[in-house]
C-alpha positions as CSV (number, residue, x, y, z in Angstrom):
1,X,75.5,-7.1,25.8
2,X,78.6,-8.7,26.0
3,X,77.3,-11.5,28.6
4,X,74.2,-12.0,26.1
5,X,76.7,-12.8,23.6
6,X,78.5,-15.0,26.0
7,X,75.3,-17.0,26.7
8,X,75.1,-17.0,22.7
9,X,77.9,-18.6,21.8
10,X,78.7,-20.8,24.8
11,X,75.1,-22.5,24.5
12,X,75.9,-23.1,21.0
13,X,71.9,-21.8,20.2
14,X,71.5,-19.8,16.7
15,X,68.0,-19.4,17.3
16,X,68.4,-15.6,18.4
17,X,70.9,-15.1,15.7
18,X,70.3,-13.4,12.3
19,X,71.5,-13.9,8.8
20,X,71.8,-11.1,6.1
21,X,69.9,-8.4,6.9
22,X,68.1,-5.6,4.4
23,X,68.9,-2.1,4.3
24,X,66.5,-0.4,7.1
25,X,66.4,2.3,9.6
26,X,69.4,1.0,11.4
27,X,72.4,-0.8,9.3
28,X,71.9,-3.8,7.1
29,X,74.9,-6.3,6.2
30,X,76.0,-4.8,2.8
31,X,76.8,-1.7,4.9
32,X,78.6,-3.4,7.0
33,X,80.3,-5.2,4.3
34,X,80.9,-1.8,2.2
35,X,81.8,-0.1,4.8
36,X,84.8,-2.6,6.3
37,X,85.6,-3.8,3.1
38,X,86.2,-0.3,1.9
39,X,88.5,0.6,4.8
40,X,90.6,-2.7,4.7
41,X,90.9,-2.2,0.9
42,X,92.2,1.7,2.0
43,X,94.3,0.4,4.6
44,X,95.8,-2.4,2.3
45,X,96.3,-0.7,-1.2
46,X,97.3,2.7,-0.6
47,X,99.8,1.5,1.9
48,X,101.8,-0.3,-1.1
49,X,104.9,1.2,-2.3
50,X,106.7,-1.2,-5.0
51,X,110.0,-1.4,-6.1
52,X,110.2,0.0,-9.6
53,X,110.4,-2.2,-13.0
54,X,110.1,-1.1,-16.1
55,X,107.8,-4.0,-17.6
56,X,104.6,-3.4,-17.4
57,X,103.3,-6.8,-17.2
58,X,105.5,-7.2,-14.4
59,X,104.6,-3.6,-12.3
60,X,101.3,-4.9,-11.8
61,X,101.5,-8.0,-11.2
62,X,104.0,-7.0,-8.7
63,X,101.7,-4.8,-7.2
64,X,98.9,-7.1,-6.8
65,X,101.0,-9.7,-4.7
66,X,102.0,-7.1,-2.7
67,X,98.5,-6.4,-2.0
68,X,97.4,-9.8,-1.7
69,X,100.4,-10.2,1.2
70,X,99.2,-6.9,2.8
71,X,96.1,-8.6,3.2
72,X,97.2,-12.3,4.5
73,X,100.1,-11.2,6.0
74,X,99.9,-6.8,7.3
75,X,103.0,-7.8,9.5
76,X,105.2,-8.5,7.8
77,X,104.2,-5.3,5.8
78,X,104.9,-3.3,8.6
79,X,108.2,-4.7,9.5
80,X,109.7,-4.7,5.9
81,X,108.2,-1.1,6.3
82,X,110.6,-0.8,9.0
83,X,113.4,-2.2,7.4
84,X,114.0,-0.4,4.2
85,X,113.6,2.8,6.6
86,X,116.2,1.7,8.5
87,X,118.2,0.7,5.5
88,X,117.3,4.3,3.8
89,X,118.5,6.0,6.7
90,X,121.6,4.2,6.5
91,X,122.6,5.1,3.6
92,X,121.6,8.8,3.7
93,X,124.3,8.4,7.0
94,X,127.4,6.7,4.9
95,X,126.5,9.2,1.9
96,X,126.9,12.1,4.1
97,X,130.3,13.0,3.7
98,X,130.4,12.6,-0.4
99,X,127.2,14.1,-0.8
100,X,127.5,16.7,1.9
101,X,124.7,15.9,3.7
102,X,122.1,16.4,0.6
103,X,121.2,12.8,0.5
104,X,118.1,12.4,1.7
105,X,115.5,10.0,2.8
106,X,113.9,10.1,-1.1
107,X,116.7,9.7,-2.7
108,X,118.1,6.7,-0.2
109,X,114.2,5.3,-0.8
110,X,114.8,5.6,-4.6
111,X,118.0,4.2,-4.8
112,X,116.6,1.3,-2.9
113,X,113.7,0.5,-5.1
114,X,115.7,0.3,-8.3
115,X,115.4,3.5,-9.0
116,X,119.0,4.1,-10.3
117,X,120.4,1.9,-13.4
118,X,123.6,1.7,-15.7
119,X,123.2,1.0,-18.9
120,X,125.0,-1.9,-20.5
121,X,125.5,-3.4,-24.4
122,X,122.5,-5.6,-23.5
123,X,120.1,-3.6,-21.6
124,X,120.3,-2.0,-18.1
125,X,121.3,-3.1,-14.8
126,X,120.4,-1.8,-11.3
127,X,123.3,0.0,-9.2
128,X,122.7,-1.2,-5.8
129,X,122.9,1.0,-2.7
130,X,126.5,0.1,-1.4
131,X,127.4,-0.3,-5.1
132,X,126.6,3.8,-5.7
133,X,128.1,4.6,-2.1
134,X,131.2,3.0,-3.4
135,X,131.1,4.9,-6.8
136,X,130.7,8.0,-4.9
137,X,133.7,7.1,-2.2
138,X,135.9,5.8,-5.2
139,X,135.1,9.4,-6.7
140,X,134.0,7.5,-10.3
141,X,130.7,9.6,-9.1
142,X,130.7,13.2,-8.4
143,X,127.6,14.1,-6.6
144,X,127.0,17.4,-8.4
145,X,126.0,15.7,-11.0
146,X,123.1,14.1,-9.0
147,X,120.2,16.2,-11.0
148,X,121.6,15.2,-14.4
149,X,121.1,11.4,-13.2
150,X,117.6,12.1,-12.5
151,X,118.7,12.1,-8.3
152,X,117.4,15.5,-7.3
153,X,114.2,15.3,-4.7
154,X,112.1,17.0,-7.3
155,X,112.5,15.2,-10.3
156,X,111.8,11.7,-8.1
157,X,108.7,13.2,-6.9
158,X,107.4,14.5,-10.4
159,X,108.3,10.8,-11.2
160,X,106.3,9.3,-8.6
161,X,102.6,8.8,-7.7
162,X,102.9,9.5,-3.4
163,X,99.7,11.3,-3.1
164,X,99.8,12.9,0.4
165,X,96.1,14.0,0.0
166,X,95.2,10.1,-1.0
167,X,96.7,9.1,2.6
168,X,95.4,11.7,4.0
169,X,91.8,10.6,2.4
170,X,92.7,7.1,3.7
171,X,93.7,8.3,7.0
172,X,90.4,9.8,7.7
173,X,87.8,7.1,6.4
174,X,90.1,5.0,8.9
175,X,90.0,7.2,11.4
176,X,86.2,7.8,11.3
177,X,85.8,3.8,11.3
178,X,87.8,3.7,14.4
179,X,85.6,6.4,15.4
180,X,82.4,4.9,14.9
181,X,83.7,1.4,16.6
182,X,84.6,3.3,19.5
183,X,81.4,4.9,20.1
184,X,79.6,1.3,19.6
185,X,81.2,-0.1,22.9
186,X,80.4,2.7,24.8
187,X,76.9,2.3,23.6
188,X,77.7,-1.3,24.6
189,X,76.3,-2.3,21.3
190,X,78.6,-5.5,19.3
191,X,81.1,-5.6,17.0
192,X,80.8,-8.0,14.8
193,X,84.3,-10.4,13.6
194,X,84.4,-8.3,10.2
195,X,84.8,-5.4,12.0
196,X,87.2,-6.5,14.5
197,X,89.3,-7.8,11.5
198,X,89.2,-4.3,10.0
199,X,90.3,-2.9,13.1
200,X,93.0,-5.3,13.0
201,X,94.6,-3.8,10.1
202,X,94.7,0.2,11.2
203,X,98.1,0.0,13.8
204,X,99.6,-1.7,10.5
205,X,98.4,0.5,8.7
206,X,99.4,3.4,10.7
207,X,103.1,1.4,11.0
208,X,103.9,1.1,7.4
209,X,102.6,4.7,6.9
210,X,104.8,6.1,9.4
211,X,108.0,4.5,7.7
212,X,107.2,4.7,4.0
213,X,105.9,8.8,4.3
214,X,108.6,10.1,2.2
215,X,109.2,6.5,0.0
216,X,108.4,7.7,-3.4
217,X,105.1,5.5,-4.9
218,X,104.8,3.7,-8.3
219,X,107.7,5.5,-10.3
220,X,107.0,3.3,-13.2
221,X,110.3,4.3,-15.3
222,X,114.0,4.4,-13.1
223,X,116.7,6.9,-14.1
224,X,119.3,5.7,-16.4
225,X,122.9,6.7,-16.9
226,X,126.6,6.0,-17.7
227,X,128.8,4.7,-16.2
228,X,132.6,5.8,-15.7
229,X,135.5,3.7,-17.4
230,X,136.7,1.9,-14.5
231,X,139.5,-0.3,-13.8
232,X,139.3,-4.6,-14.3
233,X,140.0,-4.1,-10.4
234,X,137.8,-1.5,-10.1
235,X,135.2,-3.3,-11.9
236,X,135.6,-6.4,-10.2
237,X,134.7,-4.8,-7.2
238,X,131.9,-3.1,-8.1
239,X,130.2,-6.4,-9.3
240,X,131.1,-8.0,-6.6
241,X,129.2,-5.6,-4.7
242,X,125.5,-6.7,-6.7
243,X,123.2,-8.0,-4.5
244,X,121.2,-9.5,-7.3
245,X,121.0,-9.8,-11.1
246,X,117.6,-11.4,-11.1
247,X,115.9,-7.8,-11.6
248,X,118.6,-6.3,-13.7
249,X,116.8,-5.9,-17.8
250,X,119.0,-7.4,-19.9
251,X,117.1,-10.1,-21.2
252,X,118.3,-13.1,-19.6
253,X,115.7,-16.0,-19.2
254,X,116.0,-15.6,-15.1
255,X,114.8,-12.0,-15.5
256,X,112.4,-12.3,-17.6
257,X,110.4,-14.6,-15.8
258,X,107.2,-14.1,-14.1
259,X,108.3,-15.7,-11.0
260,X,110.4,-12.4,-10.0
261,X,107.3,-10.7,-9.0
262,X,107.3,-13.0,-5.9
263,X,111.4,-12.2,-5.4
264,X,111.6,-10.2,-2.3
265,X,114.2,-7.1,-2.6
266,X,117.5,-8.0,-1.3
267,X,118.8,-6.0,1.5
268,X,122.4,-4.4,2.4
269,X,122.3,-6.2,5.7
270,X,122.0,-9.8,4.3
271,X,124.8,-9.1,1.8
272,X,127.0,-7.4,4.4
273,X,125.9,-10.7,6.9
274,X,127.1,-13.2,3.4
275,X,130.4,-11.1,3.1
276,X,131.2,-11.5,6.7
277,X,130.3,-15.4,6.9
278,X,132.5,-15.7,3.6
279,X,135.3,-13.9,4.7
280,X,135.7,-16.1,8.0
281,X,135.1,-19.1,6.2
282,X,137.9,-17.9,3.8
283,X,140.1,-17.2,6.8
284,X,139.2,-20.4,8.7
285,X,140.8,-22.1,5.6
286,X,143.7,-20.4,5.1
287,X,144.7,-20.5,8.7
288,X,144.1,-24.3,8.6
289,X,146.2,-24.4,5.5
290,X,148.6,-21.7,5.0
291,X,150.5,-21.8,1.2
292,X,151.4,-19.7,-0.8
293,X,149.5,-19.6,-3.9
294,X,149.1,-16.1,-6.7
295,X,145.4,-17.2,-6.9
296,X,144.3,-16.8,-3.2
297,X,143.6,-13.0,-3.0
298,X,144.2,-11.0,0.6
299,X,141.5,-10.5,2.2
300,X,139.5,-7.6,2.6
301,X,139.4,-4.8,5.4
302,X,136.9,-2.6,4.3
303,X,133.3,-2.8,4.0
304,X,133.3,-3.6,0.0
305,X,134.8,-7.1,0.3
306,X,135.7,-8.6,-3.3
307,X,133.5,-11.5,-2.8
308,X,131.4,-13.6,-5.6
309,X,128.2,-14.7,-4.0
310,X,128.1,-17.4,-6.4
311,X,131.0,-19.3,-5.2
312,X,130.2,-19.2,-1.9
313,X,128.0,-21.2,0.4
314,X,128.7,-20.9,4.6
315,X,125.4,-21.8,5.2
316,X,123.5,-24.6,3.1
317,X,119.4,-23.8,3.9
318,X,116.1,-22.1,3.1
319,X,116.1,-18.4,4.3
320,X,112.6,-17.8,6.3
321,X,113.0,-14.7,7.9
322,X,116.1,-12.4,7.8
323,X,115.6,-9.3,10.1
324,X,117.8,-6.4,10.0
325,X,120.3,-6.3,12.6
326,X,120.2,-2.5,13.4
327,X,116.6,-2.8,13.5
328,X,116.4,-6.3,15.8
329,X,118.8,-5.6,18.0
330,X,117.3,-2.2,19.0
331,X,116.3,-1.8,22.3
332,X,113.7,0.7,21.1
333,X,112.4,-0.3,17.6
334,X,112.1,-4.1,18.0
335,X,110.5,-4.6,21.0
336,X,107.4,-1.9,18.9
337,X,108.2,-4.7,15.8
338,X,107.2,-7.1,18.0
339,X,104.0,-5.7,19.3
340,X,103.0,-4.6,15.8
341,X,103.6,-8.1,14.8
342,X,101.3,-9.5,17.5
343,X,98.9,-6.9,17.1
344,X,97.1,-8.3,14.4
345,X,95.6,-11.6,15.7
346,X,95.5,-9.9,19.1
347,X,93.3,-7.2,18.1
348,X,91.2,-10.2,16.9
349,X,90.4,-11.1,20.9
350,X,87.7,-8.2,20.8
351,X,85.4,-10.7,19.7
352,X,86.4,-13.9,21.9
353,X,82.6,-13.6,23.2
354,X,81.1,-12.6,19.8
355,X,78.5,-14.6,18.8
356,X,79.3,-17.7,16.5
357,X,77.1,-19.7,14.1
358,X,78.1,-22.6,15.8
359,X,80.3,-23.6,18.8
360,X,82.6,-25.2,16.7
361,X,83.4,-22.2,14.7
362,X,83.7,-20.3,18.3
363,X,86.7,-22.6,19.3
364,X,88.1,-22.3,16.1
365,X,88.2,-18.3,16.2
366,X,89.7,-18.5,19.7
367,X,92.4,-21.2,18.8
368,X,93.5,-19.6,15.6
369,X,94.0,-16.3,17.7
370,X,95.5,-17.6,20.5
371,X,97.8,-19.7,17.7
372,X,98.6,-16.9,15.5
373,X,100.2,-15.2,18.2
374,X,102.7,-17.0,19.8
375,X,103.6,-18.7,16.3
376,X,104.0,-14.9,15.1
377,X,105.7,-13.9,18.6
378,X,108.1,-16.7,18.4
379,X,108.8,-16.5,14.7
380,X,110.5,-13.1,15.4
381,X,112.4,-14.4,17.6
382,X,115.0,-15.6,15.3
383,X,117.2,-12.8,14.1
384,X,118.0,-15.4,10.6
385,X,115.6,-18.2,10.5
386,X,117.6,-20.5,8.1
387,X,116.1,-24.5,7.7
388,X,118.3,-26.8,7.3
389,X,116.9,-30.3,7.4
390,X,119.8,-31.7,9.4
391,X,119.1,-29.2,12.0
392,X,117.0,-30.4,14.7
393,X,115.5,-27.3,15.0
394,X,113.5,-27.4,11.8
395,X,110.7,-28.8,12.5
396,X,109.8,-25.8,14.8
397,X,110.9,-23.8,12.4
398,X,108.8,-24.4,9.4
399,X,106.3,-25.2,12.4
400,X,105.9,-21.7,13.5
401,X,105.1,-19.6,10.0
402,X,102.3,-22.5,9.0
403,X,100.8,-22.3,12.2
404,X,100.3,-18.6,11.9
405,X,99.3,-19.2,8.6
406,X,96.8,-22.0,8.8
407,X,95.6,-19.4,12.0
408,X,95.5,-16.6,9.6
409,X,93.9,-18.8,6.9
410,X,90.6,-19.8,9.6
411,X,90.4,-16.2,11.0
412,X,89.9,-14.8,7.2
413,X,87.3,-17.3,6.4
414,X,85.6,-17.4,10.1
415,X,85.2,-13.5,9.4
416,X,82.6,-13.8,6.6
417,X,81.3,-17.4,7.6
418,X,79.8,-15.6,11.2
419,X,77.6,-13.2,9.3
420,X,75.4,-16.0,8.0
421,X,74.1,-16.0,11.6
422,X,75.3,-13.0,14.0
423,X,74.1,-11.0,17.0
424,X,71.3,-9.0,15.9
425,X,72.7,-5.9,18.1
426,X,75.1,-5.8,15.3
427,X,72.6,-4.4,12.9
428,X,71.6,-1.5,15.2
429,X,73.0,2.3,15.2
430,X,74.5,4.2,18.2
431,X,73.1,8.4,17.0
432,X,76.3,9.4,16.1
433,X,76.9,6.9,13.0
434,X,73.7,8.8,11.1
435,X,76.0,11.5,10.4
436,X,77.6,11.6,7.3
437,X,81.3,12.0,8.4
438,X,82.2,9.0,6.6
439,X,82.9,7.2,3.3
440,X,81.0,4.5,3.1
């Protein structure tokens, strides 16, 4: 079958190919759309864990880019997957010692998402991980308090919407689809590029599942409480330690827009990497200029340096891509980022002999593939992919995500295009897809 499809496509003849196809013994296209359609939109929606915001307008909104990006995009999914996991498991390590080891994975996921906030005399604002580790070190919070603040691994859950029989519902249909694709090659019958495509999506699928198991799922309300009086130096500190106001609610103009629902969530890492950059620019001046002045503060030692984002600027640029350090430079978990990166448009080589409506559109499948993967593969290369435009690197690097995305862009639409004219072996059934062990 395989060299019949060769001939196919290479030839360039559509004479033996088939359009849409009706409902008869064997398969007709609206299964085949149904049934794809219905696994990608399982693979891609229940996958989605958002960060928590109170407006409702906002939530969904939220929500839907998220999905949209899971569709365009599943990599980078699975990798931020991996990041807040790592991040989570982070903090659960720090807290351990004021917490006595009760901080857990849930909590460190909620914390993450917004899930804890302070009110204020205009509204609420979100206390960011390293800002609550720091109330807890500082003893301002006393950890067995954690159930009055809404912290306790029960309440969170009862809060949340992480259905573990809707993944496991989703797990199955995907499962069975993986199934029934497997048992079409070794009936050496096609797959056709819409099924390829949705097979593209499981190892993503299975990635961002893996990391996100115990993140909590569309908590629509966070938990709310007061804080301690505190210090001016205290307090200078601890704002100093925001990584954002942006998504705080007290009714600024900036967080009331509707543009924050395409914000990502800022990370410890990248604040911890702005501290660090700040602090040697700081210290770069100083020993270029020694003086004594009241105004110049000492620097910092610990991890909570008094630093205001605002004022500072090492590095001019767009941020592109900003990968956790723990997580890139493991000799474990990056090099798997990596393939799970790749493994999208790779999985998309299955149908390099499929038949094509037209030879052009053959080339274009192939190219885009072939494109999409080393623009991907090189793209995480770069632990902080900043463009600057007097770098003369930039070019590459606003090169490499609009290649892949251009690639992604011709694969999507090359996917439903090809079923205009297709193999006809398609359409026909190997005896174990009869039974109904399936969804759709």
């Amino acid at each position: 079958m395989a060299t019949n499809n060769q001939n196919l496509t290479d030839s360039g003849n559509s004479s033996d190919l088939v359009g849409w196809k009706p409902e008869t013994t064997g398969r007709g296209t609206l299964t085949l759309l149904t049934s794809c359609l219905a696994t990608i939109m399982l693979c891609t929606w229940i996958v989605i864990h958002p960060r928590i915001c109170k407006r409702k307008k906002h939530r969904l909104l939220h929500k839907l880019v998220l999905w949209l990006k899971t569709i365009v995009a599943p990599e980078f999914i699975a990798v931020e997957a991996a990041q807040e996991w790592t991040q989570a498991r982070k903090v659960a390590k720090e807290a351990s010692t004021t917490t006595n080891g009760e901080l857990g994975s849930v909590q460190a996921f909620y914390i993450g998402m917004f899930g804890l906030q302070y009110r204020t005399l205009y509204g609420t604002k979100i206390i960011w991980p390293n800002q609550f580790l720091w109330l807890l070190e500082q003893g301002l919070l006393d950890w067995r308090d954690h159930e009055q603040w809404g912290l306790s691994v029960d309440a969170i859950k009862d809060k949340g919407n992480s259905d573990t029989t809707a993944k496991l519902f989703a797990a199955s249909q995907v499962f069975w689809f993986v199934a029934q694709s497997v048992m079409r090659v070794v009936y050496n019958l096609p797959l056709s590029p819409l099924e390829v495509m949705t097979l593209s999506y499981v190892p993503l699928f299975a990635v961002a599942n893996f990391y996100w198991w115990t993140k909590p799922r569309d908590i629509e309300t966070p938990s709310e409480i007061n804080l301690p009086k505190m210090t001016s130096e205290q307090e200078t500190v601890f704002d100093s330690l925001a990584l954002d106001n942006q998504f705080d609610s007290e009714g600024t103009s900036k967080q009331e827009s509707i543009w924050g629902i395409w914000a990502l969530t800022p990370r410890l890492f990248e604040k911890e990497a702005m501290d660090t950059a700040f602090e040697k620019l700081k210290q770069e001046q100083y020993t270029q200029e020694p003086r004594l002045d009241q105004n110049i503060l000492p620097f910092s030692t610990t991890k909570y340096a008094c630093l205001d984002p605002s004022d500072m600027h090492p590095e001019q640029g767009t941020v592109l891509a900003h990968w956790d350090p723990e997580l890139y430079h493991s000799r474990f978990l990056w090099p798997l980022c990596c393939l799970a990166g790749i493994s999208f448009p790779a999985l998309h080589l299955i149908s390099w002999n499929s038949a094509f409506p037209t030879l052009i559109e053959t080339w274009l499948w192939r190219t885009a593939t072939i494109a999409s993967m080393i623009s991907m593969l090189l793209f995480m290369q770069f632990e902080r992919l900043v463009v600057k435009w007097c770098d003369p690197w930039t070019i590459v690097k606003i090169l490499l995500p609009s290649t892949y995305m251009v690639g992604r862009m011709v694969l999507l639409v090359g996917t439903f295009a090809a079923l205009r004219a297709t193999d006809p072996g398609v359409y026909d059934t190997c005896p174990a897809s009869t039974y109904w062990l399936h969804i759709m």
